[in-house]
C-alpha positions as YAML, in Angstrom:
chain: A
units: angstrom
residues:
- id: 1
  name: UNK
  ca: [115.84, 92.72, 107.00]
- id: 2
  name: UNK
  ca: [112.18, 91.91, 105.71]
- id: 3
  name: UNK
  ca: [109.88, 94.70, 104.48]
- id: 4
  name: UNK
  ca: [106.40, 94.86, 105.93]
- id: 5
  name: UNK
  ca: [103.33, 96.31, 104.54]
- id: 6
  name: UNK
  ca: [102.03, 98.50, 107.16]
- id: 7
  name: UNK
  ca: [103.49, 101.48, 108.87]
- id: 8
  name: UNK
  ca: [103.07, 103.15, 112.33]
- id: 9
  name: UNK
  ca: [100.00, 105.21, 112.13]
- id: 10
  name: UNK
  ca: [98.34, 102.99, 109.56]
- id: 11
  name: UNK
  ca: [94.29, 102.16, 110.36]
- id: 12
  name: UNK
  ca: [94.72, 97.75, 109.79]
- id: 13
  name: UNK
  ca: [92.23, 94.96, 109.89]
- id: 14
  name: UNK
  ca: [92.78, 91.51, 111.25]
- id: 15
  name: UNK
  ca: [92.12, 89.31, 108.96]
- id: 16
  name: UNK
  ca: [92.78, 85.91, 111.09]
- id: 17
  name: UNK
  ca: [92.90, 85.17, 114.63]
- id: 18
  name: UNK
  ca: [91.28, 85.73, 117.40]
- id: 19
  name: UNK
  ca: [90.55, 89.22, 116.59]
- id: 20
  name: UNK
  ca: [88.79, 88.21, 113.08]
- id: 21
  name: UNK
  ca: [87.54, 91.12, 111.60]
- id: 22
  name: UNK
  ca: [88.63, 94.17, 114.01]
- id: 23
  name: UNK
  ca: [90.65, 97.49, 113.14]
- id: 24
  name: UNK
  ca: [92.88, 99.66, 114.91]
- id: 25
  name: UNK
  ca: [95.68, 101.68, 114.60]
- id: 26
  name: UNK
  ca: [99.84, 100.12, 113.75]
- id: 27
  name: UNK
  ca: [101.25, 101.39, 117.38]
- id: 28
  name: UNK
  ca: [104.87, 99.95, 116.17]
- id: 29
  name: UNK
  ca: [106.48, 97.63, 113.41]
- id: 30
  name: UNK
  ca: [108.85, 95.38, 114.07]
- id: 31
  name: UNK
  ca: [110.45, 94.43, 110.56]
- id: 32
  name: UNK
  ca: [113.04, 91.90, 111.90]
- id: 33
  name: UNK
  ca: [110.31, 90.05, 113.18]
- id: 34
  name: UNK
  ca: [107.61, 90.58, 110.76]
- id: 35
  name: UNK
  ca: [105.22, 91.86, 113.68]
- id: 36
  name: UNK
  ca: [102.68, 94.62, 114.33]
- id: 37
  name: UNK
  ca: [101.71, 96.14, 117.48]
- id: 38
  name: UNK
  ca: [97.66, 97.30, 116.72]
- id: 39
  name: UNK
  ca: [96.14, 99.14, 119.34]
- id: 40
  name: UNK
  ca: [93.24, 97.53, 121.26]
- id: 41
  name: UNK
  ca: [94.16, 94.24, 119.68]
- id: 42
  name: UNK
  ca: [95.75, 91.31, 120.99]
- id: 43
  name: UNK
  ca: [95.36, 91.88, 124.57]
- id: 44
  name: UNK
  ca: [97.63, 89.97, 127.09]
- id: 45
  name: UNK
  ca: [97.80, 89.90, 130.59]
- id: 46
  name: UNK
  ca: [101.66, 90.91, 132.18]
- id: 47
  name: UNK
  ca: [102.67, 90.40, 135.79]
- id: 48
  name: UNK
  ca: [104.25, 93.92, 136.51]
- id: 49
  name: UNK
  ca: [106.44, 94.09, 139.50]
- id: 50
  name: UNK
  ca: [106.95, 97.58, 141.24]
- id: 51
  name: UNK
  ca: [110.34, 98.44, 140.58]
- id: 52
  name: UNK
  ca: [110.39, 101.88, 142.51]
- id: 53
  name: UNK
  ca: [109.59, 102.72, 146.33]
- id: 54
  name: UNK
  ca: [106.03, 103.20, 146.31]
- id: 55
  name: UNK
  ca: [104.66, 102.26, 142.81]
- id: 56
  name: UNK
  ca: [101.78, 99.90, 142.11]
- id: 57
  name: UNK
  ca: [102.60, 96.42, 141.05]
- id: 58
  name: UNK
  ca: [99.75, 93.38, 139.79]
- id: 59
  name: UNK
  ca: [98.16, 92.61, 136.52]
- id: 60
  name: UNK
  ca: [97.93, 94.59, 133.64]
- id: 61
  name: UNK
  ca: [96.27, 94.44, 129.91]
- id: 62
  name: UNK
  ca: [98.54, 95.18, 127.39]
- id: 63
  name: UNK
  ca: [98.84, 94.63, 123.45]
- id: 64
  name: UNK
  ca: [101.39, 91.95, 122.09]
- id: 65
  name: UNK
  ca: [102.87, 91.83, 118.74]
- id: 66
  name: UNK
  ca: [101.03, 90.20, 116.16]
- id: 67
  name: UNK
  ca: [102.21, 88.99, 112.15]
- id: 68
  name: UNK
  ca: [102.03, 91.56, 109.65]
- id: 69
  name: UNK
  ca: [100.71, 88.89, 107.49]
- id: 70
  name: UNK
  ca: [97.59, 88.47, 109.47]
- id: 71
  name: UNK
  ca: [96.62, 92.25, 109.10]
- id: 72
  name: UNK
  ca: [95.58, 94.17, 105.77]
- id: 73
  name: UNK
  ca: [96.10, 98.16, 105.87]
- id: 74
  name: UNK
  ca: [92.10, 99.52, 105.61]
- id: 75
  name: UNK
  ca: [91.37, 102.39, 102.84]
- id: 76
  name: UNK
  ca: [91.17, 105.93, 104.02]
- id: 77
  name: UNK
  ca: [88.55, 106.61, 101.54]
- id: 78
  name: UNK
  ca: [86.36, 103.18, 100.34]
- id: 79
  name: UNK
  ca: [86.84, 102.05, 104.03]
- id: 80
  name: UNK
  ca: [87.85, 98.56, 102.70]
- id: 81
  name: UNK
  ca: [90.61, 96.42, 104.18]
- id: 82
  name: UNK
  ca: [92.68, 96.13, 100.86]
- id: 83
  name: UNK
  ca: [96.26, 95.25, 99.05]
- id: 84
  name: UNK
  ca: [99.05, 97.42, 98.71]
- id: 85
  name: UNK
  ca: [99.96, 99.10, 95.43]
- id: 86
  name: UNK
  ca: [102.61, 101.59, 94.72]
- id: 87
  name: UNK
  ca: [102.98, 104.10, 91.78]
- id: 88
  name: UNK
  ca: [105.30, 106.95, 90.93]
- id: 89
  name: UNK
  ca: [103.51, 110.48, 91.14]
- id: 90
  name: UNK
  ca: [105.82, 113.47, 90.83]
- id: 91
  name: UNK
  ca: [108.72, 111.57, 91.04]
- id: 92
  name: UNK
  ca: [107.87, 110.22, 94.42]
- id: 93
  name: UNK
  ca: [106.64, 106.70, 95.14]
- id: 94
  name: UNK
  ca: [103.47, 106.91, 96.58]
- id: 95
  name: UNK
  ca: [101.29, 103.66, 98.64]
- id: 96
  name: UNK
  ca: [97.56, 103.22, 96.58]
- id: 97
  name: UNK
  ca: [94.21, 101.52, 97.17]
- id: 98
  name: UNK
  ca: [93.76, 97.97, 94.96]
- id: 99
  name: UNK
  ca: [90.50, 98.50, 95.02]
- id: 100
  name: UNK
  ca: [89.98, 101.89, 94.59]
- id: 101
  name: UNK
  ca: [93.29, 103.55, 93.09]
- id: 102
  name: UNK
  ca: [93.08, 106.05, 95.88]
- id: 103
  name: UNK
  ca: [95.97, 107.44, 97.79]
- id: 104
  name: UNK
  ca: [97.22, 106.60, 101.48]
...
């Protein structure tokens, strides 16, 4: 099992792609695969087919799952898209800004 960066909840940045230089929120990880589900990014089209009596089939936008190596967590408090550090604060391992030291 790999270990990815980011968690659900987490604000990201794309840093490659198609979606250069946009944020949104980590909807779901998938560390198996080393992918991220960002909302807002990534957008497919599906084919949905009704399954029940009545319901609406036809085409519909969703997000697919992008690398977690082509998005960098963004700073709650410089705003920047930054690096992961980690340090022990009351016994607890805590997830810091590179570029600022501060927590998130």
């Amino acid at each position: 099992m790999a270990k990815v960066h980011v968690k659900t909840g987490d604000t990201v940045m794309v840093i490659s792609g198609k979606d250069r230089g946009a944020s949104g929120k980590v909807l779901a990880v998938s560390p198996d695969e080393g992918k991220v589900i960002v909302e807002g990014r990534n957008m497919v089209t599906k084919h949905v087919k009704p399954r029940r009596q009545g319901e609406q089939g036809g085409i519909v936008k969703a997000e697919s799952a992008v690398y977690a190596c082509k998005v960098m967590p963004v700073c709650p408090k410089c705003g920047k898209a930054t690096r992961v550090g980690h340090t022990v604060k009351d016994g607890k391992k805590v997830r810091v800004c590179k570029k600022c030291g501060a927590e998130f």
